[in-house]
PDB file of N, CA, C and O in Angstrom:
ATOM      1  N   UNK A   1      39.123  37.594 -33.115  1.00  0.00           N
ATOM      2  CA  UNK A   1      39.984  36.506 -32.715  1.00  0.00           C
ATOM      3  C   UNK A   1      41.293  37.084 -32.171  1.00  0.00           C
ATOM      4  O   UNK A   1      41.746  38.030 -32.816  1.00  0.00           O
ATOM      5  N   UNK A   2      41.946  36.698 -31.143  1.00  0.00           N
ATOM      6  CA  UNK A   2      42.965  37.408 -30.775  1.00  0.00           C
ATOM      7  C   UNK A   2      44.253  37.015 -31.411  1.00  0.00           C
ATOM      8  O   UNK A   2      44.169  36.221 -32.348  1.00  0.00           O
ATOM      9  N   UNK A   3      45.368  37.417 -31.074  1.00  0.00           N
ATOM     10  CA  UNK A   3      46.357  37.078 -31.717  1.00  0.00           C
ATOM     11  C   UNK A   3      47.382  35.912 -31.159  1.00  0.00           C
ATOM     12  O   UNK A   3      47.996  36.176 -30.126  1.00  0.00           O
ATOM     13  N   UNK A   4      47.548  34.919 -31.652  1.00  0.00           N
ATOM     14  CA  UNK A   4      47.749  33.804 -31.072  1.00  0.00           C
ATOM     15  C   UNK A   4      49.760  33.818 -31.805  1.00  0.00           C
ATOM     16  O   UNK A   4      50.114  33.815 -32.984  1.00  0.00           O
ATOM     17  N   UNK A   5      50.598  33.832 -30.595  1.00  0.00           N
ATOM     18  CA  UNK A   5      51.783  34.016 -31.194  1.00  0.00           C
ATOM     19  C   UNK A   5      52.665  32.515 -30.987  1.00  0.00           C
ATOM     20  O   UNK A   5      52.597  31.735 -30.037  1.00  0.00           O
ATOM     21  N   UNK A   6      53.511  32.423 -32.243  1.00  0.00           N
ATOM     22  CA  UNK A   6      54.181  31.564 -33.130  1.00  0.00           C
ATOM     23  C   UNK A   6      52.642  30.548 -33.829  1.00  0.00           C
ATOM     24  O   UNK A   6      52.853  29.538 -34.500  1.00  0.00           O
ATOM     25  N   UNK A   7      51.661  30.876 -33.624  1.00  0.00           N
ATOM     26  CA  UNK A   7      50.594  30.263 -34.711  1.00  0.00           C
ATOM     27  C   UNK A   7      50.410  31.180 -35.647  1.00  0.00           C
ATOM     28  O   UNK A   7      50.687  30.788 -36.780  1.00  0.00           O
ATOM     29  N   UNK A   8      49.967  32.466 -35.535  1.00  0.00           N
ATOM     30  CA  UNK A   8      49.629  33.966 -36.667  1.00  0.00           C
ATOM     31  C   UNK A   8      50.995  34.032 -36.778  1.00  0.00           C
ATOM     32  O   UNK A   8      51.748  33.715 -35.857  1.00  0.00           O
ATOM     33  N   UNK A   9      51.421  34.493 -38.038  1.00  0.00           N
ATOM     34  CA  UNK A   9      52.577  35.326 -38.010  1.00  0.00           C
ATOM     35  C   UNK A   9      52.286  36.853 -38.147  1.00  0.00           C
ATOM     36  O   UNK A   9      51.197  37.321 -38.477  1.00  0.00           O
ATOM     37  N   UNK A  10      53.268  37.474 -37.885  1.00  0.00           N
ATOM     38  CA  UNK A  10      53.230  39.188 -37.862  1.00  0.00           C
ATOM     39  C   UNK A  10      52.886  39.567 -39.159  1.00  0.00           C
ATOM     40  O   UNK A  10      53.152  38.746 -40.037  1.00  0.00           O
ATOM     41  N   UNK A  11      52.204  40.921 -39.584  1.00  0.00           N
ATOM     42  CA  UNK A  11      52.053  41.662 -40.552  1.00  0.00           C
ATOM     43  C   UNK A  11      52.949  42.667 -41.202  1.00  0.00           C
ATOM     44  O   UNK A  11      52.543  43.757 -41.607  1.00  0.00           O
ATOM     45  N   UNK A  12      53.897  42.349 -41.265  1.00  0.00           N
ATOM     46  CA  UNK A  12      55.215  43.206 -41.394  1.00  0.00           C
ATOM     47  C   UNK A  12      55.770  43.156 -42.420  1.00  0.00           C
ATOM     48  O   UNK A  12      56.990  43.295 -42.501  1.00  0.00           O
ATOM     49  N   UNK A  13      54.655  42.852 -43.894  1.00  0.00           N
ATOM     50  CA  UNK A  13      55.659  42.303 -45.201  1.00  0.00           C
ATOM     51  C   UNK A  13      56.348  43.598 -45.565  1.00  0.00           C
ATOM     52  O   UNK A  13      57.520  43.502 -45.928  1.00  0.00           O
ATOM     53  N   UNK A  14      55.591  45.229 -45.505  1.00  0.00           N
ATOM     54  CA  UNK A  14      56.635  46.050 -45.695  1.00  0.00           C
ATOM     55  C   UNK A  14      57.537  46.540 -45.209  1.00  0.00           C
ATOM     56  O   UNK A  14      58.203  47.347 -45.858  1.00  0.00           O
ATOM     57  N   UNK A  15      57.788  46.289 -44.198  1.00  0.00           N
ATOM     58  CA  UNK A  15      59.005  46.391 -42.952  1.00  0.00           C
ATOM     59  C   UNK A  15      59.704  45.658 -42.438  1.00  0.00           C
ATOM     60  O   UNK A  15      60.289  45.973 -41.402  1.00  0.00           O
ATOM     61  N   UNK A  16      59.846  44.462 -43.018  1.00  0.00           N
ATOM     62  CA  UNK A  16      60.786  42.983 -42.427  1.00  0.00           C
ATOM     63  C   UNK A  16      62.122  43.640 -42.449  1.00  0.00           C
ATOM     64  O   UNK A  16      62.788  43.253 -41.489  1.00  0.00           O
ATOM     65  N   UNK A  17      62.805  44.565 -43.261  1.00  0.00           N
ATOM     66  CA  UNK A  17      63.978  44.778 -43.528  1.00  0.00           C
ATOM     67  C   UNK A  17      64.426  46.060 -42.064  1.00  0.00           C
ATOM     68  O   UNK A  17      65.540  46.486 -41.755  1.00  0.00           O
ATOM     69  N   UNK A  18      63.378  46.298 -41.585  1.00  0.00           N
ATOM     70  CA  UNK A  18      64.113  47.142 -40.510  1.00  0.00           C
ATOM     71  C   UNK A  18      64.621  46.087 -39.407  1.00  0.00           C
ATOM     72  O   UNK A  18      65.597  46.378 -38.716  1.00  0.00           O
ATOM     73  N   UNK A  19      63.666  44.331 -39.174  1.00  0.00           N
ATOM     74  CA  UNK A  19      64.661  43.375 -38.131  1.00  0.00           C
ATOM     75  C   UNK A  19      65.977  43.325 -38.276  1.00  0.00           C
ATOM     76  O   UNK A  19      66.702  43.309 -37.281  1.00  0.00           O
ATOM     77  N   UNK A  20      66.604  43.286 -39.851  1.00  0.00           N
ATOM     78  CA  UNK A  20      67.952  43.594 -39.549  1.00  0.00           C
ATOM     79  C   UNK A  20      68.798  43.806 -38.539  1.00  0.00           C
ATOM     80  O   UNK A  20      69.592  43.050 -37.981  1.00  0.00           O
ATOM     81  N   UNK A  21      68.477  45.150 -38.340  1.00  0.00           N
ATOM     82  CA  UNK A  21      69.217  46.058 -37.419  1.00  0.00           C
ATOM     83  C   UNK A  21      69.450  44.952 -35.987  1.00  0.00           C
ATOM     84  O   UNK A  21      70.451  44.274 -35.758  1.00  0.00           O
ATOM     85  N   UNK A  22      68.262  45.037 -35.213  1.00  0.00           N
ATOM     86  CA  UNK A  22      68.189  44.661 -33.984  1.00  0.00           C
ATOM     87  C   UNK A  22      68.848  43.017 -34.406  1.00  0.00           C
ATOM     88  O   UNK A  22      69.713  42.863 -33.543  1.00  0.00           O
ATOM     89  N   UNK A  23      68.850  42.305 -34.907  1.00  0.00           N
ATOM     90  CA  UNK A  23      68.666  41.145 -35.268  1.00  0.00           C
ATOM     91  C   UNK A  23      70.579  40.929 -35.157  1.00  0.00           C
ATOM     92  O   UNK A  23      71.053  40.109 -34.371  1.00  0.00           O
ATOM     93  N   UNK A  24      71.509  41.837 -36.106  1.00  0.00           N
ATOM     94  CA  UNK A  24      72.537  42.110 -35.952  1.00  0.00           C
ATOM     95  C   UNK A  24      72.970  42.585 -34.878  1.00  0.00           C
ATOM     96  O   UNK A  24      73.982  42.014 -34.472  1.00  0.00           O
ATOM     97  N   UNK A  25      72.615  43.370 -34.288  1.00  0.00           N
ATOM     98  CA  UNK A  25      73.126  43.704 -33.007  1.00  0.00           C
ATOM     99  C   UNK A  25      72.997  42.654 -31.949  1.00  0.00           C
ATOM    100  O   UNK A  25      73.820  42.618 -31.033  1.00  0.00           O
ATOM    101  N   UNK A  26      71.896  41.698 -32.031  1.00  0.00           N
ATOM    102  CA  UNK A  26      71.734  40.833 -31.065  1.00  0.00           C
ATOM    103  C   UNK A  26      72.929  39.731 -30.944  1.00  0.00           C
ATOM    104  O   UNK A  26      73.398  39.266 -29.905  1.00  0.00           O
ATOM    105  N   UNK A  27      73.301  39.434 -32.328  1.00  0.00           N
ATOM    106  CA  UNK A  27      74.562  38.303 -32.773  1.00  0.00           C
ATOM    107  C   UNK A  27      75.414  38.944 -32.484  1.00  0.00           C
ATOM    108  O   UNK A  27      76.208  38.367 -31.741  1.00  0.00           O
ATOM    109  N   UNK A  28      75.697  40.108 -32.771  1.00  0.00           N
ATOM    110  CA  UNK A  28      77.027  41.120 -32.852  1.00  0.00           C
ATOM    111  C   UNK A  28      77.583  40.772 -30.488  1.00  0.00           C
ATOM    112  O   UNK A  28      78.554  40.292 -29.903  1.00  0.00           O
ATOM    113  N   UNK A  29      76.023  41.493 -29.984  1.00  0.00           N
ATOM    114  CA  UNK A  29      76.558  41.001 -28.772  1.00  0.00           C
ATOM    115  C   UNK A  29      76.761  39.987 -28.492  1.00  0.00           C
ATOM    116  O   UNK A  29      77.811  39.788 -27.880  1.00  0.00           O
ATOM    117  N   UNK A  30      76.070  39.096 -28.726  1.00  0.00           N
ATOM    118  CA  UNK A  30      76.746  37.968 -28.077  1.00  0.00           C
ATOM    119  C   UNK A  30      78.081  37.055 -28.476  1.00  0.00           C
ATOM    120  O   UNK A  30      78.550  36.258 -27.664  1.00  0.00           O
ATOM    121  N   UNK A  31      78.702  37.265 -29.933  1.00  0.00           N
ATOM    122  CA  UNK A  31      79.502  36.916 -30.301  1.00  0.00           C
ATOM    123  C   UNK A  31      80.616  37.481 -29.481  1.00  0.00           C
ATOM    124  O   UNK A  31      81.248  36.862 -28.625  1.00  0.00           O
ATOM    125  N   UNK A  32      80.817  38.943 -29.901  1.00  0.00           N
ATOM    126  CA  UNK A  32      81.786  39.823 -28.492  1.00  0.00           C
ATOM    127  C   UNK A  32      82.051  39.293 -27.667  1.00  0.00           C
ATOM    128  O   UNK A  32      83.183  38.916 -27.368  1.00  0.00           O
ATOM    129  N   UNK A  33      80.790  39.088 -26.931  1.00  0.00           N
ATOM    130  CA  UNK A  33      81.353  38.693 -25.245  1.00  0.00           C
ATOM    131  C   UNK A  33      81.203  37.388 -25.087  1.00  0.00           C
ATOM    132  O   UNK A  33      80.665  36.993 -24.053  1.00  0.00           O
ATOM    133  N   UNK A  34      81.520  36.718 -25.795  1.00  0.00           N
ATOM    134  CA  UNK A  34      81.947  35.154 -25.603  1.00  0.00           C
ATOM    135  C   UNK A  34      83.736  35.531 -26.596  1.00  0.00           C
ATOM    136  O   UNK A  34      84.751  35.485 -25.901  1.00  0.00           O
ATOM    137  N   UNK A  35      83.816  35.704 -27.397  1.00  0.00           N
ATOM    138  CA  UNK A  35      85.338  36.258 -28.089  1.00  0.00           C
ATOM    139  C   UNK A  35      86.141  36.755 -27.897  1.00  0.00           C
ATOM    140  O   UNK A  35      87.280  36.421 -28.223  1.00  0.00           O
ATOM    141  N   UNK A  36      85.738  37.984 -27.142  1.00  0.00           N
ATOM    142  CA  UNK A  36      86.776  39.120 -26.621  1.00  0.00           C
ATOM    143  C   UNK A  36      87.243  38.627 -25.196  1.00  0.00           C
ATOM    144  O   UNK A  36      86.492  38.207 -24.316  1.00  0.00           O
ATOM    145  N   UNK A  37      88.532  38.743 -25.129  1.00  0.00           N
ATOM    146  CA  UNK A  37      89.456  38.562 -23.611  1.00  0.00           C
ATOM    147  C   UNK A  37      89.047  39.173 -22.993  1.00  0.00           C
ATOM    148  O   UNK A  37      88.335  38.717 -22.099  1.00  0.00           O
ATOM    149  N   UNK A  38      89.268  40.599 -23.118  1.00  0.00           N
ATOM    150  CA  UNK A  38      88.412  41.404 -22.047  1.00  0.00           C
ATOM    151  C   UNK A  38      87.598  42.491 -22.599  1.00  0.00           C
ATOM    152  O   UNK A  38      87.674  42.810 -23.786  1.00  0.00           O
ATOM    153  N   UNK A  39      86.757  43.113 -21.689  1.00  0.00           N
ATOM    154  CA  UNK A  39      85.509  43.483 -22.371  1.00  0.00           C
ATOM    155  C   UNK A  39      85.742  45.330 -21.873  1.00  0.00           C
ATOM    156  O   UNK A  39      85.033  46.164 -21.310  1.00  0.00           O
ATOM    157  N   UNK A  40      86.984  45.315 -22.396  1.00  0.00           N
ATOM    158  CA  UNK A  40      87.701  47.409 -22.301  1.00  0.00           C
ATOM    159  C   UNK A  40      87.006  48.141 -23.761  1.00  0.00           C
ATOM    160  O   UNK A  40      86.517  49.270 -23.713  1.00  0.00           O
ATOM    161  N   UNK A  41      87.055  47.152 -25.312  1.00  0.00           N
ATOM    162  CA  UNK A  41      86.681  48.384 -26.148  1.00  0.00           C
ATOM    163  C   UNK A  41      85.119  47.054 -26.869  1.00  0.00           C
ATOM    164  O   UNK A  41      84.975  46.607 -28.007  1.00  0.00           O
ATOM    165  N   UNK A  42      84.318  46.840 -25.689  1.00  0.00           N
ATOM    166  CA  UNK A  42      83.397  46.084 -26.014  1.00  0.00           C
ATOM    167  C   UNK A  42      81.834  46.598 -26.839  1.00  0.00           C
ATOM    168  O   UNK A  42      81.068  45.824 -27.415  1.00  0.00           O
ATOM    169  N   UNK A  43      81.686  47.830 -26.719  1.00  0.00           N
ATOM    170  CA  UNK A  43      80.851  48.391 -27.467  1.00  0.00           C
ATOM    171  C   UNK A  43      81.305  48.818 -28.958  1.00  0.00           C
ATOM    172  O   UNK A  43      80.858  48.569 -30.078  1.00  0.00           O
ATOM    173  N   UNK A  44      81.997  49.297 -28.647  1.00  0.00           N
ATOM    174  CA  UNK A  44      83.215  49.692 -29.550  1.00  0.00           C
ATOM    175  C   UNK A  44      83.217  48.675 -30.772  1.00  0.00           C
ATOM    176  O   UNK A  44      82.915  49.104 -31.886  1.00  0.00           O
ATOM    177  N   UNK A  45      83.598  47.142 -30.567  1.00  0.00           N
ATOM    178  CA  UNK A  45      83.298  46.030 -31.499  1.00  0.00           C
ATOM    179  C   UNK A  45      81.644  45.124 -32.268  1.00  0.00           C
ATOM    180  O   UNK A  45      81.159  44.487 -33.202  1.00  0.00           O
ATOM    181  N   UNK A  46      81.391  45.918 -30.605  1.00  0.00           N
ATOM    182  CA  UNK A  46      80.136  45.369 -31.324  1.00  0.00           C
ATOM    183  C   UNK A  46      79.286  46.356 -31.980  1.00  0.00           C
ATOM    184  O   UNK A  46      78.165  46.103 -32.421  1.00  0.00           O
ATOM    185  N   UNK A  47      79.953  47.667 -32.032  1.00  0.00           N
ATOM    186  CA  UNK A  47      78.973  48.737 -33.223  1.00  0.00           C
ATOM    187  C   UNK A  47      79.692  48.589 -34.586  1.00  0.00           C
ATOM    188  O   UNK A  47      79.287  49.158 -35.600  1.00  0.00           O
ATOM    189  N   UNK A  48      80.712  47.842 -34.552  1.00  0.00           N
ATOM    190  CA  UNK A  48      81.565  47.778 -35.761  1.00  0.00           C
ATOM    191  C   UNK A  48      80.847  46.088 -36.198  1.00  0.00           C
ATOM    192  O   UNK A  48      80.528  45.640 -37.299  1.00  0.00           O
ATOM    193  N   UNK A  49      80.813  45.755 -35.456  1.00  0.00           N
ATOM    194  CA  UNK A  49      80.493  44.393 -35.951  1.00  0.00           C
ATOM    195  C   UNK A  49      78.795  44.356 -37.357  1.00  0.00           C
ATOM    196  O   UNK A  49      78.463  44.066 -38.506  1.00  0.00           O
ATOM    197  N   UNK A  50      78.306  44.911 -36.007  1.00  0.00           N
ATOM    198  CA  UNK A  50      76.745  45.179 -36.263  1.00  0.00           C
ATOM    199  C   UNK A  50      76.657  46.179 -37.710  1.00  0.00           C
ATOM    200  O   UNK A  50      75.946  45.750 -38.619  1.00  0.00           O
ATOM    201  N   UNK A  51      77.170  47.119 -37.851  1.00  0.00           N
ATOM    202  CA  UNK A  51      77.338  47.859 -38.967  1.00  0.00           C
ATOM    203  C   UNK A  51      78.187  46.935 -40.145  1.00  0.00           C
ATOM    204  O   UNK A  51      77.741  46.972 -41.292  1.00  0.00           O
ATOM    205  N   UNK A  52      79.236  46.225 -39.905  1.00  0.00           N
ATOM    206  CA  UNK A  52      79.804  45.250 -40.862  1.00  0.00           C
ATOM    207  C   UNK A  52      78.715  44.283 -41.208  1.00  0.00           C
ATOM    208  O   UNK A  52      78.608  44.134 -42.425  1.00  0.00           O
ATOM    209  N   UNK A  53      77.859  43.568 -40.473  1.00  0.00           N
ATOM    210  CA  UNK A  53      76.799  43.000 -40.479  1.00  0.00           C
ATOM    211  C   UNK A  53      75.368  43.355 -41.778  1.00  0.00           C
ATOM    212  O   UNK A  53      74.895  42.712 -42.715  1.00  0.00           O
ATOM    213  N   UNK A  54      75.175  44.313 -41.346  1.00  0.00           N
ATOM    214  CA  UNK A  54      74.335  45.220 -42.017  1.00  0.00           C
ATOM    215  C   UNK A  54      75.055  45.769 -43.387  1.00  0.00           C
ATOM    216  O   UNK A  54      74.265  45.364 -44.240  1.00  0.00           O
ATOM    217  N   UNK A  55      75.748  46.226 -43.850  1.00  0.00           N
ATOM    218  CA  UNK A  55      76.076  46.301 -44.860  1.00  0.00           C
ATOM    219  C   UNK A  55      76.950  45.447 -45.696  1.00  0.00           C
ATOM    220  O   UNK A  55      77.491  46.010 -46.648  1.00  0.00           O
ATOM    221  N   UNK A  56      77.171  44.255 -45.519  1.00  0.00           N
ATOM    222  CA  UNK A  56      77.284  42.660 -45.641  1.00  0.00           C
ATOM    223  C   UNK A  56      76.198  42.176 -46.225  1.00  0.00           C
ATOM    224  O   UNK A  56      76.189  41.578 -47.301  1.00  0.00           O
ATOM    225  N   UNK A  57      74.988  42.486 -45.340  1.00  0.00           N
ATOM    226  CA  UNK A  57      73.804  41.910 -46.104  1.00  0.00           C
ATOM    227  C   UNK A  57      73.161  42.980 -46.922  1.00  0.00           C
ATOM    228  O   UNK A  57      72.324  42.528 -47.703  1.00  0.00           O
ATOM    229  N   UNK A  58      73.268  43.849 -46.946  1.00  0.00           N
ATOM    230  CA  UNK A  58      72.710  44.819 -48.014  1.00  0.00           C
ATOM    231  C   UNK A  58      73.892  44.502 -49.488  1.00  0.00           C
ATOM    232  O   UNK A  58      73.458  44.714 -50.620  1.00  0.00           O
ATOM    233  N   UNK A  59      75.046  44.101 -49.335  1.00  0.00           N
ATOM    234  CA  UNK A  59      75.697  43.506 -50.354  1.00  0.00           C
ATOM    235  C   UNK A  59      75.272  42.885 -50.982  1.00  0.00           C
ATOM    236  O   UNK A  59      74.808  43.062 -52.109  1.00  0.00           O
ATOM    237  N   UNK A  60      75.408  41.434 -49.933  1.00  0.00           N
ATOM    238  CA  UNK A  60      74.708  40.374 -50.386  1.00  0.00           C
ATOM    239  C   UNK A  60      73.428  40.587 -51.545  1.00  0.00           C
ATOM    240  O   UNK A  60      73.518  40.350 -52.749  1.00  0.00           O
ATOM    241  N   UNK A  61      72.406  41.025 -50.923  1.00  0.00           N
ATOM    242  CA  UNK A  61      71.336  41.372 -51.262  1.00  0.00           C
ATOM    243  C   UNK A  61      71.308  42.030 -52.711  1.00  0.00           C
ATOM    244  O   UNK A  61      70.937  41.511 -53.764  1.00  0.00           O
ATOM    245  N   UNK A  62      71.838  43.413 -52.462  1.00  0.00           N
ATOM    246  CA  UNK A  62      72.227  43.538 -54.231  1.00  0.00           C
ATOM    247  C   UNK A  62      73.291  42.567 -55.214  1.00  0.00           C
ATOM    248  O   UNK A  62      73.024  42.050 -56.299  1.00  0.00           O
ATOM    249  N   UNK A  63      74.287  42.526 -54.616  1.00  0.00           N
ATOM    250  CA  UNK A  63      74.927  41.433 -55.640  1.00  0.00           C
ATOM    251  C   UNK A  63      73.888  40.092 -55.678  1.00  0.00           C
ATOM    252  O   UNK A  63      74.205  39.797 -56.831  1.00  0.00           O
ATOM    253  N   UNK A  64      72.960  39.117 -55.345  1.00  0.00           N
ATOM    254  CA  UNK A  64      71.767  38.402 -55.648  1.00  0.00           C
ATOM    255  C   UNK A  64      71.351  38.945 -56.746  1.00  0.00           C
ATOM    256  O   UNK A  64      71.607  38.579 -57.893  1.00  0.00           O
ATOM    257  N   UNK A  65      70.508  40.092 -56.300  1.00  0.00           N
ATOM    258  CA  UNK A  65      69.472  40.589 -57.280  1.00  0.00           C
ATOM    259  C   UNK A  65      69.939  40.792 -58.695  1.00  0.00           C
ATOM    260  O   UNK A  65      69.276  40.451 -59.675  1.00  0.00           O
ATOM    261  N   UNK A  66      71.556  41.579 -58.762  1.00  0.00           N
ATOM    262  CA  UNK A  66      72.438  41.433 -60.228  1.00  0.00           C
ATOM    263  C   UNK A  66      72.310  40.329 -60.519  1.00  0.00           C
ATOM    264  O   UNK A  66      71.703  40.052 -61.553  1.00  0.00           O
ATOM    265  N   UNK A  67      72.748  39.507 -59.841  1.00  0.00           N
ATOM    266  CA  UNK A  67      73.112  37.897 -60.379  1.00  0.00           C
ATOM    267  C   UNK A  67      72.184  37.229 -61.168  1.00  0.00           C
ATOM    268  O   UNK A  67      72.391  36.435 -62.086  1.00  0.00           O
ATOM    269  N   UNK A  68      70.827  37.763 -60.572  1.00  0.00           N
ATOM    270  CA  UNK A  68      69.246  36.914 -61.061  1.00  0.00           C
ATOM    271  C   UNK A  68      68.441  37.979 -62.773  1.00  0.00           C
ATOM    272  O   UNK A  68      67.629  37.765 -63.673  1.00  0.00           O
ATOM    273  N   UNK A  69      69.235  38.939 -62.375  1.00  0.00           N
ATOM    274  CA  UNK A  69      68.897  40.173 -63.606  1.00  0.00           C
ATOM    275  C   UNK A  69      69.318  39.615 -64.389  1.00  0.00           C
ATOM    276  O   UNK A  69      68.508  39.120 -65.173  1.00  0.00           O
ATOM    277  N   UNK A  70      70.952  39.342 -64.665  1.00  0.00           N
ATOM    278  CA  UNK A  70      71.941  39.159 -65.364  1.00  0.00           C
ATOM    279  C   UNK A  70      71.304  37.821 -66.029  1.00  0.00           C
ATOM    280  O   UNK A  70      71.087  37.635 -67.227  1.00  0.00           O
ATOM    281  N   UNK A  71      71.077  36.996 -65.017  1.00  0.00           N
ATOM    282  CA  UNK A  71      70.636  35.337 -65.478  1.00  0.00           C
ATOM    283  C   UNK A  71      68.953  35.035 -66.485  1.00  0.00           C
ATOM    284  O   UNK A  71      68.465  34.308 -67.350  1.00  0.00           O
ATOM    285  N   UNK A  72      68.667  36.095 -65.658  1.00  0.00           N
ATOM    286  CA  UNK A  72      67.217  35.867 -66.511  1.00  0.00           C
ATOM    287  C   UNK A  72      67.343  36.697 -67.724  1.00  0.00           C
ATOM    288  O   UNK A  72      66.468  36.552 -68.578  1.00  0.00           O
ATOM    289  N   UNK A  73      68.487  37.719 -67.980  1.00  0.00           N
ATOM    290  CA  UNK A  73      68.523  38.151 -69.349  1.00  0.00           C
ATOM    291  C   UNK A  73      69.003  37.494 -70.304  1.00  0.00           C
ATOM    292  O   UNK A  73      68.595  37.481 -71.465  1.00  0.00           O
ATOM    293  N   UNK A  74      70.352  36.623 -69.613  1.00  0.00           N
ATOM    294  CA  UNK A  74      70.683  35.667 -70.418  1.00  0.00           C
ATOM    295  C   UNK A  74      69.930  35.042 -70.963  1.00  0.00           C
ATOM    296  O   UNK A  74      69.994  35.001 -72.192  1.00  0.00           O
ATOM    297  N   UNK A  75      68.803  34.227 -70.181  1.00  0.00           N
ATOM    298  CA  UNK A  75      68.419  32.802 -70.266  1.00  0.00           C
ATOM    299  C   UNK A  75      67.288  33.435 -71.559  1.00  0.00           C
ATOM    300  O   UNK A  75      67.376  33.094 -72.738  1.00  0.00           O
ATOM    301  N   UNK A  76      66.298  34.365 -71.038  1.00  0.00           N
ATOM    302  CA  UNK A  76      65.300  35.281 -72.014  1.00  0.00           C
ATOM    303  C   UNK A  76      66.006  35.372 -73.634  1.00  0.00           C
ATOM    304  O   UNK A  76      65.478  34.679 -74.504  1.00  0.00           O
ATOM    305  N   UNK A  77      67.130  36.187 -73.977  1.00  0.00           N
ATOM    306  CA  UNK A  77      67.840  36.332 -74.756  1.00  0.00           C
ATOM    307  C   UNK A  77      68.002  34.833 -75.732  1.00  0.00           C
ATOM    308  O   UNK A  77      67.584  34.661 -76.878  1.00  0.00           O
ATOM    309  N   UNK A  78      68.802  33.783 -74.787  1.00  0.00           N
ATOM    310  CA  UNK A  78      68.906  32.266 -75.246  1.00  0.00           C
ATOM    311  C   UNK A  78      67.364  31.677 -76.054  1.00  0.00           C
ATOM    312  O   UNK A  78      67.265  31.101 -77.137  1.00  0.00           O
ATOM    313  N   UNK A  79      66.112  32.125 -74.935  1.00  0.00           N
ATOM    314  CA  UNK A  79      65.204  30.968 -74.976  1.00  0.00           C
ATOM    315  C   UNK A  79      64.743  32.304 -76.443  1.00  0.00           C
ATOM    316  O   UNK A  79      63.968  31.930 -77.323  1.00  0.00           O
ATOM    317  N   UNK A  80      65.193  33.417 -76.476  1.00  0.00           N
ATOM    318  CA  UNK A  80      64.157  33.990 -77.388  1.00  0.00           C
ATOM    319  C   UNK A  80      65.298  33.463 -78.755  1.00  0.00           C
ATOM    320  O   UNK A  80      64.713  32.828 -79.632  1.00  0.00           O
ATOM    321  N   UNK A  81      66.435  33.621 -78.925  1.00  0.00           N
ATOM    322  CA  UNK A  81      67.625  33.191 -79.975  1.00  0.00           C
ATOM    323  C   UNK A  81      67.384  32.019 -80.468  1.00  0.00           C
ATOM    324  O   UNK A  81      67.573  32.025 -81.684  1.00  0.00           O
ATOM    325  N   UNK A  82      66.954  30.730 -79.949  1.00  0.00           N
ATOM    326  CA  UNK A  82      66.797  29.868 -79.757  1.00  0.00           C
ATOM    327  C   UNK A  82      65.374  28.791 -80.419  1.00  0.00           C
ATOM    328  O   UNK A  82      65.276  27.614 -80.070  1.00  0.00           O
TER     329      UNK A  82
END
């Protein structure tokens, strides 16, 4: 059967985390050059952007995962005290 696209989705459950990258850079440009007056240190912002981007969500991402550790030890702890 061939591959029929936006009906199949991609096979990428162990690699979703490399779209990131491109995914940020794509917002990163276009935000720039609709923002910036003029476009003299335009790469320049958008490798800063894209990297702020990316390690923003790798934040994110671990501070979540604490948050849900922390909560389910609580709650475990409670429901076992309890």
């Amino acid at each position: 059967m061939p591959y029929r696209p936006f009906i199949d989705p991609l096979t990428i459950h162990d690699s979703w985390y490399w779209l990131l990258i491109p995914m940020a850079l794509g917002i990163a440009l276009v935000y720039k050059a609709v923002r910036l007056q003029t476009l003299e240190k335009y790469w320049r912002q958008v490798a800063i952007m894209t990297t702020q981007i990316v390690i923003g969500m790798i934040l994110l991402g671990a501070a979540s995962y604490l948050v849900v550790v922390a909560y389910v030890r609580f709650i475990a702890e409670r429901i076992a005290g309890g």
